[in-house]
N, CA, C and O atoms as CSV, one atom per row, in Angstrom:
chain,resi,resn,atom,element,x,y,z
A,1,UNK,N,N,0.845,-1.177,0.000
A,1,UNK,CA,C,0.000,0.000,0.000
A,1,UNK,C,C,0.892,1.243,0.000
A,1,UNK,O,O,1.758,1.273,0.875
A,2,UNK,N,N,0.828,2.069,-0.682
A,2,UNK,CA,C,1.231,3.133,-0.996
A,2,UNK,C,C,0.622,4.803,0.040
A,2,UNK,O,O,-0.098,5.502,-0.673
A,3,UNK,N,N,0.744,5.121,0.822
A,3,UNK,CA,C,0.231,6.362,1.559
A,3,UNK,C,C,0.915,7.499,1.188
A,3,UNK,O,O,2.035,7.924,1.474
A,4,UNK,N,N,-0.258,8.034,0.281
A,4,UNK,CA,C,0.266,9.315,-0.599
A,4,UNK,C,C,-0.879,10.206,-0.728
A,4,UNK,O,O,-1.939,9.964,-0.150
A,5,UNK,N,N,-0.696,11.269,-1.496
A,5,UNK,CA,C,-1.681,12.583,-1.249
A,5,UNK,C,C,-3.222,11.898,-1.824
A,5,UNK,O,O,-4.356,12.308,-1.578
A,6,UNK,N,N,-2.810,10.748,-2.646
A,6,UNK,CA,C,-4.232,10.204,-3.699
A,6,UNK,C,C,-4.948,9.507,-2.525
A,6,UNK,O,O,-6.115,9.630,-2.153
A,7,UNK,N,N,-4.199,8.934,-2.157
A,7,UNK,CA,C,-5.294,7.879,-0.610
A,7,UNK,C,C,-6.062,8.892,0.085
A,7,UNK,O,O,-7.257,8.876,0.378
A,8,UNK,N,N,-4.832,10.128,0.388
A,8,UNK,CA,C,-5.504,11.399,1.339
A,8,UNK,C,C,-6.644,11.454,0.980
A,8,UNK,O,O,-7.605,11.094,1.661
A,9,UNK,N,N,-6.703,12.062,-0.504
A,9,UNK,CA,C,-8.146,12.657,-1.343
A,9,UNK,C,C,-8.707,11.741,-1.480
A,9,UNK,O,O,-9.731,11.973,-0.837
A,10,UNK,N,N,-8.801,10.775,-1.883
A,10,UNK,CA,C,-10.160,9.768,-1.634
A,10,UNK,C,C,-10.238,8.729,-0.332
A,10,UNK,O,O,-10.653,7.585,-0.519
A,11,UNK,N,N,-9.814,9.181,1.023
A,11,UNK,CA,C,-10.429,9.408,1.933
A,11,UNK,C,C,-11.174,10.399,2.324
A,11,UNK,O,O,-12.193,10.259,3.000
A,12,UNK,N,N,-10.591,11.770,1.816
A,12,UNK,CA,C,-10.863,13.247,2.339
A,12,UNK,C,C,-12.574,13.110,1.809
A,12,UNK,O,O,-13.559,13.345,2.508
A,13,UNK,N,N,-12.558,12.649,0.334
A,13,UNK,CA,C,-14.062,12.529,-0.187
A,13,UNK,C,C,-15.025,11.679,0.577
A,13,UNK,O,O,-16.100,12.133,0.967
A,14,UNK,N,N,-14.713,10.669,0.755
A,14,UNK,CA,C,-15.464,9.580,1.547
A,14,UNK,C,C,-15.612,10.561,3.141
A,14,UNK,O,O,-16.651,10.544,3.800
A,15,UNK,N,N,-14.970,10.976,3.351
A,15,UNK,CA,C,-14.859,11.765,5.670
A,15,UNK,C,C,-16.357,12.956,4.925
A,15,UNK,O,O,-17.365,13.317,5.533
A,16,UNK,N,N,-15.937,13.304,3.423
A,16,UNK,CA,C,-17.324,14.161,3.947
A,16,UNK,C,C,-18.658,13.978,3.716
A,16,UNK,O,O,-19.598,14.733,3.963
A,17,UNK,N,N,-18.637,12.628,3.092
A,17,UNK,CA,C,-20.210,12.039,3.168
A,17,UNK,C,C,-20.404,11.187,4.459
A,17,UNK,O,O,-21.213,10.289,4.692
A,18,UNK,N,N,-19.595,11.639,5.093
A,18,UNK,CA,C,-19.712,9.778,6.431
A,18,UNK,C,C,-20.879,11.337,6.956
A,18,UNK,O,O,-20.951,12.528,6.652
A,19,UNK,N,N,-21.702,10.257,7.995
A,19,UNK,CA,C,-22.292,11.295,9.164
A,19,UNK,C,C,-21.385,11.753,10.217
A,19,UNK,O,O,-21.672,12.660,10.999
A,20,UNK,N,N,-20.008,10.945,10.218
A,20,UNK,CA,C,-19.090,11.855,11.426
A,20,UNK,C,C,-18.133,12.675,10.845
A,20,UNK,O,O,-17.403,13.264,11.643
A,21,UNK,N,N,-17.932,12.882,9.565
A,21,UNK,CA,C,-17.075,13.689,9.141
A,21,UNK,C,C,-16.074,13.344,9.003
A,21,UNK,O,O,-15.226,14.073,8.487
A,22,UNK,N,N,-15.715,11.672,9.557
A,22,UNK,CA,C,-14.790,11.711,9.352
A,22,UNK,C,C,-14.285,9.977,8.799
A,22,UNK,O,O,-15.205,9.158,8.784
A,23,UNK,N,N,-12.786,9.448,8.345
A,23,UNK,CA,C,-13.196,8.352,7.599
A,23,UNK,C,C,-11.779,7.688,8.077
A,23,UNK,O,O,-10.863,8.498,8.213
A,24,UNK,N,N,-11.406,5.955,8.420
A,24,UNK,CA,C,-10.485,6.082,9.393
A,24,UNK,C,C,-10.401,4.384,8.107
A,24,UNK,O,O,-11.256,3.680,7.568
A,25,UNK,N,N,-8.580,4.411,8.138
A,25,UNK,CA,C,-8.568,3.200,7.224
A,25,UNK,C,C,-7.402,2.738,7.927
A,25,UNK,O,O,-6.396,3.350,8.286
A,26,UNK,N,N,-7.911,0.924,8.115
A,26,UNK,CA,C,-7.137,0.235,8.936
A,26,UNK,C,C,-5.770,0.230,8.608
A,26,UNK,O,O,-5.605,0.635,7.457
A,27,UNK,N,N,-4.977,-0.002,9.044
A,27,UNK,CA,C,-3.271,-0.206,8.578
A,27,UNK,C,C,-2.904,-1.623,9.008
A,27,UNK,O,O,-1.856,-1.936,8.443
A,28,UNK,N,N,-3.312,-2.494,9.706
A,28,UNK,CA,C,-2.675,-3.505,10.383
A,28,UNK,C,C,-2.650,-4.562,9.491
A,28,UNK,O,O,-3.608,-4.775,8.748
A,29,UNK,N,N,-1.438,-5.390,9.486
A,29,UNK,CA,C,-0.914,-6.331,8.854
A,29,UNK,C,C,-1.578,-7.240,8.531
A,29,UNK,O,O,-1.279,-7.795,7.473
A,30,UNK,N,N,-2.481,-7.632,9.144
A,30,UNK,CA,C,-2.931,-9.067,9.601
A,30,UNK,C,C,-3.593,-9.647,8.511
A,30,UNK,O,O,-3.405,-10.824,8.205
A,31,UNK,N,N,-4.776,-8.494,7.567
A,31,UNK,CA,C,-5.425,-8.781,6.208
A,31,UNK,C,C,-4.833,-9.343,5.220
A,31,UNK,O,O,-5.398,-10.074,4.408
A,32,UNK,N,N,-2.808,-8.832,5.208
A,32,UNK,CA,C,-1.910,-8.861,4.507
A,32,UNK,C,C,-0.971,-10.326,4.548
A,32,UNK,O,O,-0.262,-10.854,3.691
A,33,UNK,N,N,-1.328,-10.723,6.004
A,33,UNK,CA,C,-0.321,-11.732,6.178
A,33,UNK,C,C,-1.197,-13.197,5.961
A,33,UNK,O,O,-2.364,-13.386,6.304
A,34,UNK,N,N,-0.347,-14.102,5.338
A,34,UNK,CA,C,-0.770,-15.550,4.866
A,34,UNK,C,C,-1.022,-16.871,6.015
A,34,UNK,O,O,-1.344,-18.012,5.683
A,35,UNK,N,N,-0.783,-16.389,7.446
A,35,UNK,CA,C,-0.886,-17.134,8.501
A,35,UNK,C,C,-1.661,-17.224,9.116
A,35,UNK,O,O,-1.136,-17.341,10.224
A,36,UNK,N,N,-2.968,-17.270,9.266
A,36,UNK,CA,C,-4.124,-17.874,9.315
A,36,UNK,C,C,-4.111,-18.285,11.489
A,36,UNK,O,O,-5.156,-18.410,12.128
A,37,UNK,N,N,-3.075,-18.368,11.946
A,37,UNK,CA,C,-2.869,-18.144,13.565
A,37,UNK,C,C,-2.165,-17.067,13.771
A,37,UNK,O,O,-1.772,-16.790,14.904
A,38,UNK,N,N,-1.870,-16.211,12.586
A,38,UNK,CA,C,-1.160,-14.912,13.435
A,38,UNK,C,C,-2.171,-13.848,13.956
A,38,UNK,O,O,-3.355,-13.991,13.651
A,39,UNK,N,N,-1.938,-13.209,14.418
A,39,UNK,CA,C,-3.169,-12.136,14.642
A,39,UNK,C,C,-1.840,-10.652,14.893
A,39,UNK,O,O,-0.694,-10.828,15.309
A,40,UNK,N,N,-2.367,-9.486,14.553
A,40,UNK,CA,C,-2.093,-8.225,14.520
A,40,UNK,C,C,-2.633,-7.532,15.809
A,40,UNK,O,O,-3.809,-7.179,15.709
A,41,UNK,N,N,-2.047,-7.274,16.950
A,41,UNK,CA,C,-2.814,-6.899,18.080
A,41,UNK,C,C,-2.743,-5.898,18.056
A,41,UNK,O,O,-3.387,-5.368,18.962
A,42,UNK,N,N,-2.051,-4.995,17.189
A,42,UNK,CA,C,-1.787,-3.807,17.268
A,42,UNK,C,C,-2.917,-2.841,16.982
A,42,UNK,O,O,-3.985,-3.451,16.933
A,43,UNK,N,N,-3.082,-1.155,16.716
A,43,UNK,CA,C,-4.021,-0.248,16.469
A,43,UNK,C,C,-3.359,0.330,15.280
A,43,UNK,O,O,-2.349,0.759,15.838
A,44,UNK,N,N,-3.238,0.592,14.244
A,44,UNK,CA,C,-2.486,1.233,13.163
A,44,UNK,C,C,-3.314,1.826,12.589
A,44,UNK,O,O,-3.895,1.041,11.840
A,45,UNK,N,N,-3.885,3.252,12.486
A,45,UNK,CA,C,-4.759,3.633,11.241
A,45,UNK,C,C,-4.676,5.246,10.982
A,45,UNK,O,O,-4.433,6.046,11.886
A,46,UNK,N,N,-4.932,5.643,9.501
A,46,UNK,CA,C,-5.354,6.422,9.458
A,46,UNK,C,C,-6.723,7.195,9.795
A,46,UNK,O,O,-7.799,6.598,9.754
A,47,UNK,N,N,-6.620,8.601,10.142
A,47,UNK,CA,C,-8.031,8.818,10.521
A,47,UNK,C,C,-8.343,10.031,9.771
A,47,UNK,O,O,-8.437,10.882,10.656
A,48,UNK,N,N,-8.539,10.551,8.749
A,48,UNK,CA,C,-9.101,11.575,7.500
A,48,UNK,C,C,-10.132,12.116,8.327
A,48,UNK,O,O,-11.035,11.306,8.535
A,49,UNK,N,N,-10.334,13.643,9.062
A,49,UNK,CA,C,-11.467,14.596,9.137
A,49,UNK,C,C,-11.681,15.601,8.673
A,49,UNK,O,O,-10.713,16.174,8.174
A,50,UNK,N,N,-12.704,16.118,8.631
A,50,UNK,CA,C,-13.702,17.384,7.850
A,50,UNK,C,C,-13.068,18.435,10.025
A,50,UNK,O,O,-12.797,18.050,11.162
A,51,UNK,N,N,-13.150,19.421,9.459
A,51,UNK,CA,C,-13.004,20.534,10.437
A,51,UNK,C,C,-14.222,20.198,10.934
A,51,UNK,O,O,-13.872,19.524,11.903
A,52,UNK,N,N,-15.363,20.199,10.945
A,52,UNK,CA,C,-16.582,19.946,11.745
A,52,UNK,C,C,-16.740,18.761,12.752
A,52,UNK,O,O,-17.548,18.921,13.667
A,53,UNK,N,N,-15.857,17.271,12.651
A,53,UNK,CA,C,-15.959,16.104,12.879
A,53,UNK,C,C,-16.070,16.911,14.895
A,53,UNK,O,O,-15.827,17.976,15.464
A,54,UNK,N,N,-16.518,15.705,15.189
A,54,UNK,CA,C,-16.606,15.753,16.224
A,54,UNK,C,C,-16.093,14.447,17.310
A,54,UNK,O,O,-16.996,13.733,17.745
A,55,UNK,N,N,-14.850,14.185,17.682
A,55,UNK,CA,C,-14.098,13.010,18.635
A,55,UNK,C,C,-14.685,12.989,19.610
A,55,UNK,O,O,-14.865,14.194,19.786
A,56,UNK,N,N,-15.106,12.538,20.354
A,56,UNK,CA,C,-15.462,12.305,21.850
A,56,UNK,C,C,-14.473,12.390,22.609
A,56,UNK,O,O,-13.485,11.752,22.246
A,57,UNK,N,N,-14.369,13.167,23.877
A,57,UNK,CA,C,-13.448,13.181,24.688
A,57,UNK,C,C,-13.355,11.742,25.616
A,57,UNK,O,O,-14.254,11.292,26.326
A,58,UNK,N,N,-11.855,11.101,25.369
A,58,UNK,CA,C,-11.854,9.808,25.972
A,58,UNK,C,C,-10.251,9.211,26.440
A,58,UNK,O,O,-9.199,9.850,26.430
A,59,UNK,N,N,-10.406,8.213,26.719
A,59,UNK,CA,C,-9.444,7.585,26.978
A,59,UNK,C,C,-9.126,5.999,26.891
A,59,UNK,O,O,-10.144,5.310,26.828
A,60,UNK,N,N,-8.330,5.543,26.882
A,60,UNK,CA,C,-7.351,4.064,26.617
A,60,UNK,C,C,-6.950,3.899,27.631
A,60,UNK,O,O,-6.098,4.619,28.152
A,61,UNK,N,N,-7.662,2.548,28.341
A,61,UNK,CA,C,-7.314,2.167,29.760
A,61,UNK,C,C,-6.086,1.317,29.573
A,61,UNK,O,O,-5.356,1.323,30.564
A,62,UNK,N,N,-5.691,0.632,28.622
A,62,UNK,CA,C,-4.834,-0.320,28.247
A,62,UNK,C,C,-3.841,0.220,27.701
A,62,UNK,O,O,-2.812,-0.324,28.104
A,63,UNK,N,N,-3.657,0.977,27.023
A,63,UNK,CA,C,-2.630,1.519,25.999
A,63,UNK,C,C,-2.173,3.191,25.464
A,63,UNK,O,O,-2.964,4.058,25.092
A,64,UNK,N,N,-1.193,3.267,25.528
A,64,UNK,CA,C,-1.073,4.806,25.156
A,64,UNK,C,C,-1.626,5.007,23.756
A,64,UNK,O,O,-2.183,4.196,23.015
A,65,UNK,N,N,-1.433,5.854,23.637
A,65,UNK,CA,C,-1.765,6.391,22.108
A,65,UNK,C,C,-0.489,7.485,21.319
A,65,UNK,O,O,0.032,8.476,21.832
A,66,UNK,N,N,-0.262,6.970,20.093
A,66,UNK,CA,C,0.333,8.100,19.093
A,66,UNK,C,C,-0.418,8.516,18.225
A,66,UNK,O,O,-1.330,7.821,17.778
A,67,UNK,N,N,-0.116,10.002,17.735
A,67,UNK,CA,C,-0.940,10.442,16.811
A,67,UNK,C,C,-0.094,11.531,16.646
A,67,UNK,O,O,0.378,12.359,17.425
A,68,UNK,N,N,0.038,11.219,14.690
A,68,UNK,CA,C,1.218,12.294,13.995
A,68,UNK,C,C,0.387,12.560,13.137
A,68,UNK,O,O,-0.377,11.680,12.742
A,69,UNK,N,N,0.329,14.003,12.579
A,69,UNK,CA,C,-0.595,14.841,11.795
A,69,UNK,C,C,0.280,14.656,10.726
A,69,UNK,O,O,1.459,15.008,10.770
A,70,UNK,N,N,-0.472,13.888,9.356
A,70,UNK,CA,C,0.666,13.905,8.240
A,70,UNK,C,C,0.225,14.867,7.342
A,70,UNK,O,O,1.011,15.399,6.559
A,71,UNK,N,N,-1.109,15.177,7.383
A,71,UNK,CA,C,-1.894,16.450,6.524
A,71,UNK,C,C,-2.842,17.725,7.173
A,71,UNK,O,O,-3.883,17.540,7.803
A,72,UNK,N,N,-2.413,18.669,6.959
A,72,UNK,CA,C,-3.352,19.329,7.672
A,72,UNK,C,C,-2.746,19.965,9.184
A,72,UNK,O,O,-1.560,20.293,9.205
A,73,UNK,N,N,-3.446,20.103,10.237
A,73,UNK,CA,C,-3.337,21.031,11.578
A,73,UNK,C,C,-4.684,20.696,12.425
A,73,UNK,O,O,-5.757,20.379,11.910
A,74,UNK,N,N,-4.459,20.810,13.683
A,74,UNK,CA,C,-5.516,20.300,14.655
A,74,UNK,C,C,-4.946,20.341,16.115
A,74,UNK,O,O,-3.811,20.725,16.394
A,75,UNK,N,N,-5.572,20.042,16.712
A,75,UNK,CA,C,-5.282,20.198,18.703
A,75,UNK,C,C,-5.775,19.124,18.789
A,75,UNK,O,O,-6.812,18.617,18.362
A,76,UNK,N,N,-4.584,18.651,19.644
A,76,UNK,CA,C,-4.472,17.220,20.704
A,76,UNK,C,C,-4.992,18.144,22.444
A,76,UNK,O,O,-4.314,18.757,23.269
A,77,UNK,N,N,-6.024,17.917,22.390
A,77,UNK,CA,C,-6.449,18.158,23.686
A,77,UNK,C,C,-6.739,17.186,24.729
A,77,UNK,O,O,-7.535,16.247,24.716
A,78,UNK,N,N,-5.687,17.716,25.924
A,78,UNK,CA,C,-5.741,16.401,27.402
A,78,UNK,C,C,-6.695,17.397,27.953
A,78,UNK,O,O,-6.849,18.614,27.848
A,79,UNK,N,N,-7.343,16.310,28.650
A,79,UNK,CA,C,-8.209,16.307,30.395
A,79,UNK,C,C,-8.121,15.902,31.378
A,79,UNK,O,O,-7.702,14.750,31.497
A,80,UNK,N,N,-8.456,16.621,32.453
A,80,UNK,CA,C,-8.594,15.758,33.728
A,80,UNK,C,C,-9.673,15.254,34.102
A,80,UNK,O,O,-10.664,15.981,34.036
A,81,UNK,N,N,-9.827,13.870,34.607
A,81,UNK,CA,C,-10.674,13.066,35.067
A,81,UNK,C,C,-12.055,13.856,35.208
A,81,UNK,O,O,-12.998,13.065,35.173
A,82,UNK,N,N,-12.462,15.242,35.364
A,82,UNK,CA,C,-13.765,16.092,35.700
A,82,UNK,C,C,-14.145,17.166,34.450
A,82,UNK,O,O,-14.924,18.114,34.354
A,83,UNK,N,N,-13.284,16.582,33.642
A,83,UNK,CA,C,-13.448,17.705,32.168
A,83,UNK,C,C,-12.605,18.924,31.823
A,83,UNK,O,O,-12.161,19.559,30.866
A,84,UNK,N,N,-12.635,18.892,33.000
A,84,UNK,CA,C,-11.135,20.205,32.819
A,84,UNK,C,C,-10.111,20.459,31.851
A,84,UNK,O,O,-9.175,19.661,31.899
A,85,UNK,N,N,-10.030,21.502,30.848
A,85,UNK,CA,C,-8.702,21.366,29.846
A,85,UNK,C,C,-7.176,21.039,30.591
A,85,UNK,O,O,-6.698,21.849,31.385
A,86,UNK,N,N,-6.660,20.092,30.329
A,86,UNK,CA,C,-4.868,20.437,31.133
A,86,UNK,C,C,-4.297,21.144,29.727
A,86,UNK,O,O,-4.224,22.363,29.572
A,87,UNK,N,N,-4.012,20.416,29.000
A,87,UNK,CA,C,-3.023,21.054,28.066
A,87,UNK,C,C,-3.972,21.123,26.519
A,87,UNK,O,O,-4.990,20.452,26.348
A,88,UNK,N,N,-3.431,22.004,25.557
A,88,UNK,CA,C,-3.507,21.934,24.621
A,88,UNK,C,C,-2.810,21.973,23.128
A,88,UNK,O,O,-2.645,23.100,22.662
A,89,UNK,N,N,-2.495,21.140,22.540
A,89,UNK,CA,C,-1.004,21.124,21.572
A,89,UNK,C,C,-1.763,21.258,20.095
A,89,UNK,O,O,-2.663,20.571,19.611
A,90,UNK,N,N,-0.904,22.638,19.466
A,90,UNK,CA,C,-1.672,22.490,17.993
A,90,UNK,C,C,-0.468,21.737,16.992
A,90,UNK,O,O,0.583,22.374,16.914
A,91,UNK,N,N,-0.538,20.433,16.223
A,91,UNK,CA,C,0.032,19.815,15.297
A,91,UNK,C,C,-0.178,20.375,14.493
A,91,UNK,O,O,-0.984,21.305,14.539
A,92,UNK,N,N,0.646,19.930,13.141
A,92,UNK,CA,C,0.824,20.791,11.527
A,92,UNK,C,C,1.869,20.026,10.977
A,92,UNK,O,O,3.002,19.788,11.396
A,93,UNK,N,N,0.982,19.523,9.468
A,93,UNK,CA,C,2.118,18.594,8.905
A,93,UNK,C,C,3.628,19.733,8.733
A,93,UNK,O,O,4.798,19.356,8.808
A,94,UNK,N,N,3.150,21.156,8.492
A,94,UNK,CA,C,4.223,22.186,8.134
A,94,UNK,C,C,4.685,22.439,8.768
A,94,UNK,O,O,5.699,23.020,8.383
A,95,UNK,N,N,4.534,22.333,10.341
A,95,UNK,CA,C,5.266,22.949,11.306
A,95,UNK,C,C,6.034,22.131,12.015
A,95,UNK,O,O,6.211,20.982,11.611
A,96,UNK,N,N,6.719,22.659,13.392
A,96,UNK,CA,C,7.947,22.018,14.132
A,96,UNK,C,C,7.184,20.433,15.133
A,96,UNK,O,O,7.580,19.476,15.799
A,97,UNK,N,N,5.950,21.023,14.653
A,97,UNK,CA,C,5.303,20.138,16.086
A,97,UNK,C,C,4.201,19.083,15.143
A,97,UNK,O,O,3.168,19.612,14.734
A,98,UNK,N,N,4.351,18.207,14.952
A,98,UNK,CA,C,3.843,17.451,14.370
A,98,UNK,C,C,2.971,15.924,15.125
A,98,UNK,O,O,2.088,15.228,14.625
A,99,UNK,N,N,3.572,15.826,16.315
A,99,UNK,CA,C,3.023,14.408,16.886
A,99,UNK,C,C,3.169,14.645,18.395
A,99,UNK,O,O,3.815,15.492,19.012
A,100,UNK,N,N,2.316,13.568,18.835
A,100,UNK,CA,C,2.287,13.863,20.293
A,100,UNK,C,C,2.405,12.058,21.036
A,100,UNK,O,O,2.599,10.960,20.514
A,101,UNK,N,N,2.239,12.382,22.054
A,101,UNK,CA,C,2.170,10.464,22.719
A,101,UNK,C,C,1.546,10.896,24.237
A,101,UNK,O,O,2.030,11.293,25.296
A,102,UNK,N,N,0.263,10.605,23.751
A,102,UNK,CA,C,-0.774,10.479,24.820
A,102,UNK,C,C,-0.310,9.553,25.901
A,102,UNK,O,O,0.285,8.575,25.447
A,103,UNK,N,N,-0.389,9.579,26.879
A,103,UNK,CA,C,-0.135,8.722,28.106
A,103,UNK,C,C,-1.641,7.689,28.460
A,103,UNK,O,O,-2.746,8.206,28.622
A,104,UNK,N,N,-1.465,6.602,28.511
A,104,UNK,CA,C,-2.342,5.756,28.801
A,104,UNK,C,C,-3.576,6.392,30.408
A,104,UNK,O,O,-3.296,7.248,31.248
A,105,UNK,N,N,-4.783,5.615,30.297
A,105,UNK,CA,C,-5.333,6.576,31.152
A,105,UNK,C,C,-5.747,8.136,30.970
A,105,UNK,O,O,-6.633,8.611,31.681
A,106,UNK,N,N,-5.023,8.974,29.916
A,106,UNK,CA,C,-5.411,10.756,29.995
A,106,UNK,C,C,-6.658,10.690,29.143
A,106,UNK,O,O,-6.964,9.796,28.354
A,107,UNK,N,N,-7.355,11.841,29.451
A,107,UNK,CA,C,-8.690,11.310,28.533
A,107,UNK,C,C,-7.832,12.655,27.428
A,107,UNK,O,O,-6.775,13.203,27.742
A,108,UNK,N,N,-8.335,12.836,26.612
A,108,UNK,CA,C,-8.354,12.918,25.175
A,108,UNK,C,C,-9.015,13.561,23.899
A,108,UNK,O,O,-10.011,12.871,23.681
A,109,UNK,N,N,-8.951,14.319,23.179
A,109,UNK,CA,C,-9.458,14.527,21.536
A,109,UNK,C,C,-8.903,14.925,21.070
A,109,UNK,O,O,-8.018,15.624,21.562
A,110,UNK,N,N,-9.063,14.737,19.785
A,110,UNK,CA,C,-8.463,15.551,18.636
A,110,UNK,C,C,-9.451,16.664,17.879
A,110,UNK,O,O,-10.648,16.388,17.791
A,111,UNK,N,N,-8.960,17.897,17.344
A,111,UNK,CA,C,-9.863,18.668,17.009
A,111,UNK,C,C,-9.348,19.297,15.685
A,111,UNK,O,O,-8.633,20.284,15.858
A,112,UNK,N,N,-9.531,18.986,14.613
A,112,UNK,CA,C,-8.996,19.519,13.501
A,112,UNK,C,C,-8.967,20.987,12.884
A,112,UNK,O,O,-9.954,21.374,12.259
A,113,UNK,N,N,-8.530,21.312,12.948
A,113,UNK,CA,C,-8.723,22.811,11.716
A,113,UNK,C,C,-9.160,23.012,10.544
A,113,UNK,O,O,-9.913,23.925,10.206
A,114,UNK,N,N,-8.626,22.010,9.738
A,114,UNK,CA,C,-8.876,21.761,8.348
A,114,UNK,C,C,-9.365,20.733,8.266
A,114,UNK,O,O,-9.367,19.756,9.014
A,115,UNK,N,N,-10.225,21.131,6.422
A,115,UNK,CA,C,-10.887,19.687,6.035
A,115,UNK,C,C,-10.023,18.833,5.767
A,115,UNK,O,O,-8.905,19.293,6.001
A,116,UNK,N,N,-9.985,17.446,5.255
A,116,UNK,CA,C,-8.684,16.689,4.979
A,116,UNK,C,C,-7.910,16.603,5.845
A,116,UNK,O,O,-6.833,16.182,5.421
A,117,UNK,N,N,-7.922,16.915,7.507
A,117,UNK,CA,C,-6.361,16.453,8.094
A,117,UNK,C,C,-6.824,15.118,8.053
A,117,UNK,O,O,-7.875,14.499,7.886
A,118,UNK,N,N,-5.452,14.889,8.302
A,118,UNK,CA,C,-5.230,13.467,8.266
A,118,UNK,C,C,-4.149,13.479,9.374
A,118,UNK,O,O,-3.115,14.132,9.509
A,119,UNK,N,N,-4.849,12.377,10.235
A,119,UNK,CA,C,-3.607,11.934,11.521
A,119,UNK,C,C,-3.258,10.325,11.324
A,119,UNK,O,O,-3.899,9.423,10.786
A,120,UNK,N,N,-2.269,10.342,11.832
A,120,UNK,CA,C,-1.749,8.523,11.759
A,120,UNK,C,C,-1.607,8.612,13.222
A,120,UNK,O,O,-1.139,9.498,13.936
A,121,UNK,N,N,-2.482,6.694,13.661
A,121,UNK,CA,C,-2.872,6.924,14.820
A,121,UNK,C,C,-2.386,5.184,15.532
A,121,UNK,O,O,-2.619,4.161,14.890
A,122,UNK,N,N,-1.927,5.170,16.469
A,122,UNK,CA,C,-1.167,4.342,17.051
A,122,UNK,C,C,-1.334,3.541,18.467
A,122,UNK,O,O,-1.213,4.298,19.430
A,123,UNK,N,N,-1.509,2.597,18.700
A,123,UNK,CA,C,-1.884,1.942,19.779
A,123,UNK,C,C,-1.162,0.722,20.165
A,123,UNK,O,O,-0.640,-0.030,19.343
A,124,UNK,N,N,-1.143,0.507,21.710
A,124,UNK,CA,C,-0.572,-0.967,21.561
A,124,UNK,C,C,-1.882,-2.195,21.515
A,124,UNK,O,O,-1.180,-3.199,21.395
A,125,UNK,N,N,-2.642,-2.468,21.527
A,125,UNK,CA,C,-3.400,-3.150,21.366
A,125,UNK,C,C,-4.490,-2.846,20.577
A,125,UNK,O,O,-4.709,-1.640,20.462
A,126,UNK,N,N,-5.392,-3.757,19.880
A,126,UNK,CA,C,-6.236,-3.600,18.760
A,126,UNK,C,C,-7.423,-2.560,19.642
A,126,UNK,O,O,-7.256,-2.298,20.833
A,127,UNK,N,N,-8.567,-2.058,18.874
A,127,UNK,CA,C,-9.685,-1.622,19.271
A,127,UNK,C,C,-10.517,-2.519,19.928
A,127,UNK,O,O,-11.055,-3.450,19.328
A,128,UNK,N,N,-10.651,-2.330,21.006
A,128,UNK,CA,C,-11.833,-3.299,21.683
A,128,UNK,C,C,-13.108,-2.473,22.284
A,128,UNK,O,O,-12.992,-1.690,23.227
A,129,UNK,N,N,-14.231,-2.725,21.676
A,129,UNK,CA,C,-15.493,-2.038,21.958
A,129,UNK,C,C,-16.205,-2.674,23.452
A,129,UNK,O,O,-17.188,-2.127,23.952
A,130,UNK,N,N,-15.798,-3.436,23.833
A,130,UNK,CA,C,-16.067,-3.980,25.089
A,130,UNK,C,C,-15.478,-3.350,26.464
A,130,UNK,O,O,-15.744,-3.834,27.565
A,131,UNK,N,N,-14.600,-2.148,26.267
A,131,UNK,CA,C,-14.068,-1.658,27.517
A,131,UNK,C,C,-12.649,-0.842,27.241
A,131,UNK,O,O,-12.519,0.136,27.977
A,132,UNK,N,N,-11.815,-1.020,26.524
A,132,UNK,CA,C,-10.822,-0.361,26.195
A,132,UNK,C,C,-10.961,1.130,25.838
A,132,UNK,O,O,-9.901,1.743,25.966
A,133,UNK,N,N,-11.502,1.507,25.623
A,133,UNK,CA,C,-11.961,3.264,25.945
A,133,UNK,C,C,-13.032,3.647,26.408
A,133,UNK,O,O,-14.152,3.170,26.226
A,134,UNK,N,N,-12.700,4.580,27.063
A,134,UNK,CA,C,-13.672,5.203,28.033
A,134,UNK,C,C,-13.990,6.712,27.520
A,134,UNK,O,O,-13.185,7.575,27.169
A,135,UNK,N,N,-15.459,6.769,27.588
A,135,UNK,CA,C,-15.919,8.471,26.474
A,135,UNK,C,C,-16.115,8.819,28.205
A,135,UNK,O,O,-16.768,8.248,29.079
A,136,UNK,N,N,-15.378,9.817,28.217
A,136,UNK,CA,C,-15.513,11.070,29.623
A,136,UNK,C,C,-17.045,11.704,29.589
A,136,UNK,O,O,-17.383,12.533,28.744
A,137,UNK,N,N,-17.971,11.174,30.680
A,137,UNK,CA,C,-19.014,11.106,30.696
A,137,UNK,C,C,-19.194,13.063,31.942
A,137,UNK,O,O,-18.961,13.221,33.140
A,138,UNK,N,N,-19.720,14.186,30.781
A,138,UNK,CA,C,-19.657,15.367,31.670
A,138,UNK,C,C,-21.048,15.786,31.956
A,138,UNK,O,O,-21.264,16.757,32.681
C-alpha cells in the first residue's frame, strides 16, 4: 500500500459524506499476512477529518496512544478526570510540532482545523469495543 496525497483525497471525499465527518482506514498487517494463527494486536490507522468532525473526549485504559498529523493542523487536547482542559497542543504537517504520545489513562481529543487532516494513529493493542476506551461522561 502506498500512503500518498491520492489515498488522502479519496479518503478526504469519503470523511465528507460519512455522518461523522470523518473516515479512518485500517493499517494492520494481519489482512496482509498468509498465517491464518497470526493475529495483529496492534491499532495502526489512518483517521481523515472534515473541520466539523466531532471526537469524543476519551481515553485508553490499556494503551497509550500516538498520533502524527501527516496532513493538515488540529489540537491534541488532554483532560482531567472532571473535564477540565490540562493542556492543549496544535500539530501541523508544516510545522515544528507534528506528533504527540498520549499517556495511557489521559482522557483525550483531537480537534482539527482543516478539512482533509489526516492523523496517523497508534496503539498498543487492537480496538476493543467492550471496555478499552472510556468516552468522559460530563
Amino acid at each position: 500500500m502506498i500512503i500518498d496525497k491520492k489515498l488522502f483525497d479519496e479518503l478526504s471525499e469519503k470523511a465528507k459524506v460519512s455522518p461523522r465527518l470523518r473516515m479512518n482506514l485500517d493499517l494492520r498487517t494481519q489482512a496482509f499476512d498468509s498465517d491464518p494463527d497470526w493475529k495483529d494486536t496492534s491499532q495502526r490507522m489512518l483517521n481523515v477529518m472534515m473541520k466539523d468532525t466531532v471526537v469524543p473526549i476519551h481515553r485508553h485504559t490499556e494503551t497509550s496512544e500516538t498520533v502524527i498529523v501527516l496532513r493538515g493542523r488540529g489540537d491534541e487536547v488532554t483532560y482531567d478526570d472532571d473535564g477540565h482542559e490540562l493542556e492543549r497542543v496544535t500539530l501541523a504537517a508544516d510545522s515544528g510540532c507534528r506528533a504527540v504520545q498520549v499517556p495511557r489513562n489521559v482522557y483525550h481529543t483531537f480537534v482539527p482545523h482543516e478539512d482533509g487532516t489526516v492523523i496517523f494513529e497508534a496503539k498498543d493493542r487492537a480496538y476493543d469495543p467492550e471496555g478499552t476506551e472510556d468516552i468522559l461522561k460530563m
